[in-house]
C-alpha positions in Angstrom: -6.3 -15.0 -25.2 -4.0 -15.0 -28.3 -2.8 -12.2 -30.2 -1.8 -12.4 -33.5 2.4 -11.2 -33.7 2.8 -7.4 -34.3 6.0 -7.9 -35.5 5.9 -7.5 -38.8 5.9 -3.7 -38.5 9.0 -3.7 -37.0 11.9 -5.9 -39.2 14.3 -3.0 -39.0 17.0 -2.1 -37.2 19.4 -5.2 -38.4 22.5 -4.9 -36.2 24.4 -8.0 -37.1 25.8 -8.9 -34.2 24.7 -8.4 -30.2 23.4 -5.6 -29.6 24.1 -2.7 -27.3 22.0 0.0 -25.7 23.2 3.1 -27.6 21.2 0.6 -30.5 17.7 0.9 -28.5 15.2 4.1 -29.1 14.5 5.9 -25.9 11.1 4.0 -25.2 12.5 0.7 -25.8 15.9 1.2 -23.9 13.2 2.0 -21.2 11.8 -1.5 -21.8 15.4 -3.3 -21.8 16.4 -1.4 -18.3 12.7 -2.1 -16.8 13.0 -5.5 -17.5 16.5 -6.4 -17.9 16.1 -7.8 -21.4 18.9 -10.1 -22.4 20.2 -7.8 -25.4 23.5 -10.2 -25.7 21.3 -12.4 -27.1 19.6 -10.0 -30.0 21.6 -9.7 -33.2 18.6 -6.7 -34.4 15.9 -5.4 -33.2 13.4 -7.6 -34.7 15.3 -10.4 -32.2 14.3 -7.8 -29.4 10.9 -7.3 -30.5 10.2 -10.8 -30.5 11.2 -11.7 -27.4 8.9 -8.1 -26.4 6.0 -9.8 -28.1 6.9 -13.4 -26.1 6.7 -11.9 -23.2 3.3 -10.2 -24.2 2.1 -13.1 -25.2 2.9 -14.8 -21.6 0.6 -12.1 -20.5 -2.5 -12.8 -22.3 -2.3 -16.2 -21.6 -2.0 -15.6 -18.2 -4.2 -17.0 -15.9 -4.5 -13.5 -13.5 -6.5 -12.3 -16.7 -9.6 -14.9 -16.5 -12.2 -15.3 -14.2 -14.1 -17.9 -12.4 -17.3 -16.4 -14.0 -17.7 -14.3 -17.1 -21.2 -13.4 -16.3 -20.9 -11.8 -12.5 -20.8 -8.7 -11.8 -17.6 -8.7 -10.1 -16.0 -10.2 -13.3 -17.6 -9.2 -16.0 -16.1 -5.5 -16.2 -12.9 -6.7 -15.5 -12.8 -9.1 -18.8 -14.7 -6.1 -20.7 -11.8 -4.1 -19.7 -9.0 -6.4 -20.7 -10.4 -6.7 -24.3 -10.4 -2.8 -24.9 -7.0 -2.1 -23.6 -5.9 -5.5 -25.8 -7.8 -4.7 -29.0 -6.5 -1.0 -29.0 -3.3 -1.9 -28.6 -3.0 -5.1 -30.5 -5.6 -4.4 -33.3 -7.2 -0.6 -33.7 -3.9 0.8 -33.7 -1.4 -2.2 -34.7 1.5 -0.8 -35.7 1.1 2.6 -33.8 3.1 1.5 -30.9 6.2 -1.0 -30.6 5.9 -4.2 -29.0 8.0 -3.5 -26.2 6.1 -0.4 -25.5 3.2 -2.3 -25.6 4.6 -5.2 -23.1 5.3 -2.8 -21.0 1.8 -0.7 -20.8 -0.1 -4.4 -20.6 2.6 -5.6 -17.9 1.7 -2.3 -15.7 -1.6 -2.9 -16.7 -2.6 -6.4 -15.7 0.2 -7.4 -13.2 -2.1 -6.7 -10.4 -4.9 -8.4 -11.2 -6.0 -12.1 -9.6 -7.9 -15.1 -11.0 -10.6 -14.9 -8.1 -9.9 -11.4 -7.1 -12.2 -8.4 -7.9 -9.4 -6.1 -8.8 -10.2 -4.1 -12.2 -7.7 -2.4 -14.5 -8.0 1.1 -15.1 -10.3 2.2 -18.2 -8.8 2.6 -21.3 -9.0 5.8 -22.6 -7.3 6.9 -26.0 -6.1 10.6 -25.3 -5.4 9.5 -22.0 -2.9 6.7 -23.0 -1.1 9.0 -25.6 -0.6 11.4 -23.1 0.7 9.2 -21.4 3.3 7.8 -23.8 4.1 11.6 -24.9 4.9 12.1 -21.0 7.0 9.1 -20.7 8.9 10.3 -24.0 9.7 14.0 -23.0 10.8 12.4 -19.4 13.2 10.1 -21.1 14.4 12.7 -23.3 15.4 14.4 -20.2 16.4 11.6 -18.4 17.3 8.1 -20.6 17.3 6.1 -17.9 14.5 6.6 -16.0 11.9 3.8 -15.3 8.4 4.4 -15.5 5.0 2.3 -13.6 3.2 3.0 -16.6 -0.3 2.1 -14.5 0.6 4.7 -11.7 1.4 7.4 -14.8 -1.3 6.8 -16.9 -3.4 6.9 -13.8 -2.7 10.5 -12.5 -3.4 11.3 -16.0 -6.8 9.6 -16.0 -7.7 11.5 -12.4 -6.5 14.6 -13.9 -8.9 14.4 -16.9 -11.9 14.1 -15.0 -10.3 17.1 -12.1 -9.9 19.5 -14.7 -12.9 19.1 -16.2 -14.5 19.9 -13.0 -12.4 22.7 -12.7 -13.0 24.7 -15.8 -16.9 23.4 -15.3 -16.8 25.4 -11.9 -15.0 28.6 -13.2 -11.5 27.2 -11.7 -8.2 27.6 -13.3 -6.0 24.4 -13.7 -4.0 25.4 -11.4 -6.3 25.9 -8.8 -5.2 23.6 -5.4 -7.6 24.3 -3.1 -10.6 22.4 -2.2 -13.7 21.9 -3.9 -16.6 19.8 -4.0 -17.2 17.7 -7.3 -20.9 15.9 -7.6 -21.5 13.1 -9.3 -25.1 12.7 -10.1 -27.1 9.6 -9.8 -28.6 7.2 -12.4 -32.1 9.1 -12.3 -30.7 12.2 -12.3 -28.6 11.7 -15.2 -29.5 8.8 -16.6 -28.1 9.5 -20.6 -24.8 10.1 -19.1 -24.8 7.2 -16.5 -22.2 5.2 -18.0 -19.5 8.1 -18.6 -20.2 9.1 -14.5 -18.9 5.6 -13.4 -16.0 5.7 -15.1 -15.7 9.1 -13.8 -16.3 7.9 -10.1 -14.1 4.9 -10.4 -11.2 6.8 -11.5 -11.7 9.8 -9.2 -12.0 7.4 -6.2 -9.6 7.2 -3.8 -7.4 3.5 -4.7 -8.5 2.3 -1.2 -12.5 2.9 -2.0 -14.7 0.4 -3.1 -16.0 2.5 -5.8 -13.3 1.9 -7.9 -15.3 -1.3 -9.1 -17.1 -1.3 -11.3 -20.5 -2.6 -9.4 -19.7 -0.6 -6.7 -19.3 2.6 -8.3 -23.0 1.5 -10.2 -24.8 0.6 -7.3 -23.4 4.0 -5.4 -24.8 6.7 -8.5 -28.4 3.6 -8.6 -30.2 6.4 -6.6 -28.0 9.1 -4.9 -25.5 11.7 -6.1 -21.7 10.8 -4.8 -19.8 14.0 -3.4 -16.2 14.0 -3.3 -14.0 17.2 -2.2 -10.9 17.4 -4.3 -8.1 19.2 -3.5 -4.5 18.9 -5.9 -4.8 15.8 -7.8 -6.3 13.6 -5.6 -10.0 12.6 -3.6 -9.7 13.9 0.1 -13.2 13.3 1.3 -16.6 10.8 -0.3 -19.9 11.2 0.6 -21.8 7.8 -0.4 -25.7 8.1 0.4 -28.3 5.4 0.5 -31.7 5.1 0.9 -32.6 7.0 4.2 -29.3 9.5 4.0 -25.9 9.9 4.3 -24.4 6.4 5.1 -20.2 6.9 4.4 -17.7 9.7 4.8 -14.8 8.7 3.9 -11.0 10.0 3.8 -9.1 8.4 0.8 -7.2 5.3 3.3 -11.4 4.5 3.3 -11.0 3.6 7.3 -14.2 5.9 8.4 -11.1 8.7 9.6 -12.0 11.2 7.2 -9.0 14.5 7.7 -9.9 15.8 10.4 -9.4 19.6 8.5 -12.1 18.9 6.6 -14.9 18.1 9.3 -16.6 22.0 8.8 -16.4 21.2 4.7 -18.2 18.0 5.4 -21.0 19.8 7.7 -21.6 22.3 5.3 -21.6 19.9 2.5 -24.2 18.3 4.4 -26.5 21.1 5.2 -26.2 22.8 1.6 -27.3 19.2 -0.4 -30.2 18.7 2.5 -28.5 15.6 3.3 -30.0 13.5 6.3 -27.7 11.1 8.1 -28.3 7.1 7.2 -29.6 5.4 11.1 -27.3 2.8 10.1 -24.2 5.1 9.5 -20.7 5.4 11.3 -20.1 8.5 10.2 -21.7 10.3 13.9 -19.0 8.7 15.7 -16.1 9.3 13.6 -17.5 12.7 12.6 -16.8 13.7 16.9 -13.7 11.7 16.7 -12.2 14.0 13.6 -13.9 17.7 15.8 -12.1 16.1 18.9 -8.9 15.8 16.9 -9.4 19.3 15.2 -9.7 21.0 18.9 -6.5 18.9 20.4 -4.5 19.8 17.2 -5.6 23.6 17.6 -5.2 24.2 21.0 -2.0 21.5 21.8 -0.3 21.6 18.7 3.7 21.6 20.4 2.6 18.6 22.5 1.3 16.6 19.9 4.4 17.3 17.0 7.0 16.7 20.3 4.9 13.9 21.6 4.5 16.2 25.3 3.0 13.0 27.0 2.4 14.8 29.9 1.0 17.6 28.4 -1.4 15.5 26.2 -2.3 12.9 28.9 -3.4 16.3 31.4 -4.8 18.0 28.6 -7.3 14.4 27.8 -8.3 14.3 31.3 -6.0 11.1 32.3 -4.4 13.4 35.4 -1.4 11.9 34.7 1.7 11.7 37.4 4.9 11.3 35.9 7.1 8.6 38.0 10.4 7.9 39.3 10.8 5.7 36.2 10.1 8.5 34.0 6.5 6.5 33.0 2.9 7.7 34.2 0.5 7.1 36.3 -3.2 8.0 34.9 -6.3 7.8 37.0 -8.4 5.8 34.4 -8.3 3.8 31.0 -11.2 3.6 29.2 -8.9 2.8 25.7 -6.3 4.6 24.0 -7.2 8.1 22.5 -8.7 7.8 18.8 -7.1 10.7 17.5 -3.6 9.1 17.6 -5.0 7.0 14.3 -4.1 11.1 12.8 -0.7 11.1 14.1 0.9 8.1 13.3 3.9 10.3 11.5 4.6 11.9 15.1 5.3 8.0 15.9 2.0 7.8 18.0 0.4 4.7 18.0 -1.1 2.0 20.9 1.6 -0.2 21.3 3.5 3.9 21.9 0.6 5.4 24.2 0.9 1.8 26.8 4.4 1.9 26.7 4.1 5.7 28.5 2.0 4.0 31.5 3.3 2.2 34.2 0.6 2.5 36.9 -3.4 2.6 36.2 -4.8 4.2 39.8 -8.6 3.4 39.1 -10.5 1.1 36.2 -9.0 -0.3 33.1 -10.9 -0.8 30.2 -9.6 -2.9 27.2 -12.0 -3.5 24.0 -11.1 -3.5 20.4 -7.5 -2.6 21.1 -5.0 -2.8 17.5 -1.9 -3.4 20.3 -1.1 -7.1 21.5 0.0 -6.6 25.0 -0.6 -3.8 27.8 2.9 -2.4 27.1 4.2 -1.2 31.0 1.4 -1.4 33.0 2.5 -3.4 36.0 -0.3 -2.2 38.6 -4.6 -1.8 38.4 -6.2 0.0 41.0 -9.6 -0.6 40.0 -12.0 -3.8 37.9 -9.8 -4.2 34.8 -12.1 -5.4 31.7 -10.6 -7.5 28.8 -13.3 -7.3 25.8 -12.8 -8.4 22.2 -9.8 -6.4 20.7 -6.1 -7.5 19.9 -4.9 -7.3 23.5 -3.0 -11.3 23.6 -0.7 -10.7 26.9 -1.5 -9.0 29.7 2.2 -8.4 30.2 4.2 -6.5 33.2 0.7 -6.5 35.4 1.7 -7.9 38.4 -1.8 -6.9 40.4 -5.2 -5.8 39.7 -6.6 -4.2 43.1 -10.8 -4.9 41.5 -12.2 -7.3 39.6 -10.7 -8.6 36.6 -13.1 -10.0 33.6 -11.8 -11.6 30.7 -14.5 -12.0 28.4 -14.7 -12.8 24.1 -11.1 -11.6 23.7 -7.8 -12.4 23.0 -6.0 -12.7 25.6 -4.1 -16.3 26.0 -1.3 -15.2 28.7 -1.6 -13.6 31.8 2.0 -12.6 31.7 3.2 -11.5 35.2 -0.3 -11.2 36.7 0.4 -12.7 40.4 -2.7 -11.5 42.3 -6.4 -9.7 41.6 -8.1 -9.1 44.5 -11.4 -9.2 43.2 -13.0 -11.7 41.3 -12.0 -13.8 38.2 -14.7 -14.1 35.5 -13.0 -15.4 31.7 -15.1 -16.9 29.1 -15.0 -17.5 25.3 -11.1 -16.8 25.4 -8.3 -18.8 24.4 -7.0 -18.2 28.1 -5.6 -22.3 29.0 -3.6 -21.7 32.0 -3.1 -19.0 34.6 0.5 -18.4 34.4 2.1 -16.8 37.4 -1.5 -16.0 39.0 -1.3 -16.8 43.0 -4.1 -15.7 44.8 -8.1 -14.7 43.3 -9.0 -13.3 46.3 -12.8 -13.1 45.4 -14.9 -15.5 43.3 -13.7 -17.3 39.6 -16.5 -17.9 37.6 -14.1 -20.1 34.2 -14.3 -21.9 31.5 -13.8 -25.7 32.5 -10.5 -26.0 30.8 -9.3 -23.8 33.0 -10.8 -25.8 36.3 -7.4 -28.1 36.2 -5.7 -25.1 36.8 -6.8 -23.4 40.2 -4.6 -25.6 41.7 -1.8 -23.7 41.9 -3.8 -20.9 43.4 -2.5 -20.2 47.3 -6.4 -19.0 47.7 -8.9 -18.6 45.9 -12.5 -17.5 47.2 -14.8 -20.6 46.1 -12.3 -23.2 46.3 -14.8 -26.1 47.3 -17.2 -25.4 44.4 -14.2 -24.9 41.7 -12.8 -28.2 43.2 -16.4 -29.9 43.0 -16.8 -29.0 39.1 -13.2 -30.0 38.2 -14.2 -33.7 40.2 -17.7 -33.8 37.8 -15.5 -33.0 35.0 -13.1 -36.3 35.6 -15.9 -38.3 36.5 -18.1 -37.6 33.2 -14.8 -38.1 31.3 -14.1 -42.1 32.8 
């Protein structure tokens, strides 16, 4: 994409000699500091504006601005997109802006994007983007040397439009900061305006949503109404429906843990639209994740903000016994507690909630586990269950007192593990060798590349059939 120069506009300025910063306007001094432009070299600003325009130039060419395929829907808006922000700011208004201005809005604009990548830049709006240059030129009047992500800017401005709007639609004052509900409607309920309510979806979605594309935000408004509760200047909470009901709820990181605060506002939202819930939705689960949150943060708020293990571990039913080593001892383990996804600024996490427990009395159940290792465990009581999950290294377990199954996971080192005194089951694992293990003092049902490897067990209940299948092996293998 080539731009004709926009320099001609600007042949002022003539400084005769390398110029300094006192020289540069407060916009363009913004430019210079932003980018570190190499002013010893400019004798006027016409020398700085063309090495402005170079470098926009370098952007247009760019490949992160073309696409494998102009006609999918993916790509399409995204080219669309590129051509207004370029043709209103290199041809409808040439001259209205200066070329480092403009390098630095279409820098901001476009750095993100990827050849390949589905990433869009945010619509172009004409108020929107001289409210945003009026912001960034009473900021710098206050503050010369402040530097500005024009994007992020013009972006909060964008958001605001459409939140304000709302506002004074619903009787609100701008200044209103509390909750509310904002509906978009669907296609066939609005069809004459469809087009205006998915650029008002895309830039009132949360960053992490998928409806800030542009096909996603279309095929979301096809048939259903999208709900999103705004409160301040930012998406809390989106309701995305499809064919047989409510099929997302989503909080603005988009990970299906919508704030917990908000479960009553969601329920109500619900109920008041006549909303049924999608069969194929997640939101059920999550939704009794967020009220178990709500009721742990109301009623054990002190143990949660001073991370109270004890207190917590009691209060979740673990019956915790605190130990010599100043670890725990829990009855079972059936996974860490979900709501510690809502406390990660208290420092919670999994890797933090295993490194509290040092014995496990009963069973131990590990499936779909974010941590890599079973932190200070050293001792199972009960059948200890290894399923899917991030769970690599089983770590300071020294013994498991049941039955031990190691099954579609992870798990590749049986770190200190020295006895089980149940059986051995491990299959479709990338488990090769059993480490410090001694003694299986019930049955191993393994994988064959494991076989090879029994012998170093002091005893191991089916000896004579293990040895058998490990003989067939090396005989089919001759």
């Amino acid at each position: 994409m080539k731009i004709n120069s926009i320099l001609p506009t600007y042949q002022n300025n003539v400084a005769f000699g390398a110029m300094k910063k006192s020289q540069f306007n407060p916009i363009d001094l913004s430019c210079v500091n932003l980018y570190k432009a190499p002013i010893e070299k400019f004798n006027s600003t016409q020398d700085f504006y063309t090495w402005a325009d170079g470098r926009t130039q370098e952007i247009l060419s760019s490949q992160r601005l073309k696409t494998p395929c102009d006609t999918d829907e993916v790509f399409a808006p995204k080219l669309r997109i590129i051509n207004d922000w370029t043709n209103a700011l290199l041809k409808e208004n040439k001259g209205k802006y200066s070329p480092a201005l403009i390098y630095m809005i279409l820098d901001s604009m476009f750095k993100n994007l990827e050849f390949d990548k589905g990433e869009l830049p945010f619509e172009y709006e004409q108020d929107i983007l001289d409210m945003t240059i009026d912001e960034m030129k009473a900021n710098l009047a206050k503050n010369p040397r402040e530097v500005f992500n024009f994007s992020k800017l013009y972006y909060k401005n964008l958001k605001a439009k459409y939140i304000n709007e709302e506002k004074q639609k619903q009787g609100y004052d701008i200044s209103y900061d509390r909750p509310f509900w904002v509906t978009i409607p669907a296609k066939r309920h609005d069809a004459e305006h469809f087009r205006e309510n998915v650029k008002k979806l895309k830039a009132m979605s949360s960053p992490n949503w998928c409806t800030r594309l542009d096909f996603k935000a279309e095929g979301a408004l096809e048939d259903n109404d999208f709900f999103i509760c705004v409160k301040g200047d930012e998406a809390k909470i989106g309701i995305r429906s499809i064919e047989d009901g409510v099929f997302d709820v989503q909080g603005k990181l988009n990970d299906f843990y919508f704030p917990f605060k908000y479960v009553a506002m969601v329920d109500e939202k619900i109920e008041e639209e006549g909303l049924k819930i999608s069969t194929q939705s997640k939101f059920p689960r999550y939704e009794n994740i967020a009220k178990r949150t709500k009721d742990i943060w109301d009623e054990i708020p002190e143990a949660i903000i001073n991370r109270d293990y004890y207190k917590i571990l009691d209060y979740l039913g673990y019956e915790p016994e605190l130990l010599e080593s100043g670890l725990y001892s829990i009855k079972n383990f059936y996974g860490c507690p979900a709501f510690m996804k809502y406390f990660k600024k208290f420092g919670y996490s999994e890797e933090d909630f295993l490194s509290q427990i040092q014995i496990i009395r009963g069973e131990a159940y590990f499936r779909g586990n974010e941590a890599k290792d079973t932190g200070n465990i050293e001792y199972i009581g009960g059948k200890a269950s290894f399923y899917e999950g991030g769970i690599e290294r089983l770590n300071k377990i020294k013994k498991i007192d049941g039955s031990c199954t190691i099954y579609g996971s992870s798990v590749s080192d049986l770190g200190e593990l020295e006895e089980i005194n149940g059986g051995l089951t491990v299959s479709d694992t990338p488990l090769y060798n059993l480490g410090k293990l001694k003694r299986i003092n019930g049955f191993a049902a393994i994988d064959n590349e494991l076989l090879e490897a029994t012998k170093q067990l002091e005893y191991v209940e089916n000896r004579d059939f293990l040895n058998e299948r490990l003989q067939k092996l090396k005989d089919a293998q001759e």
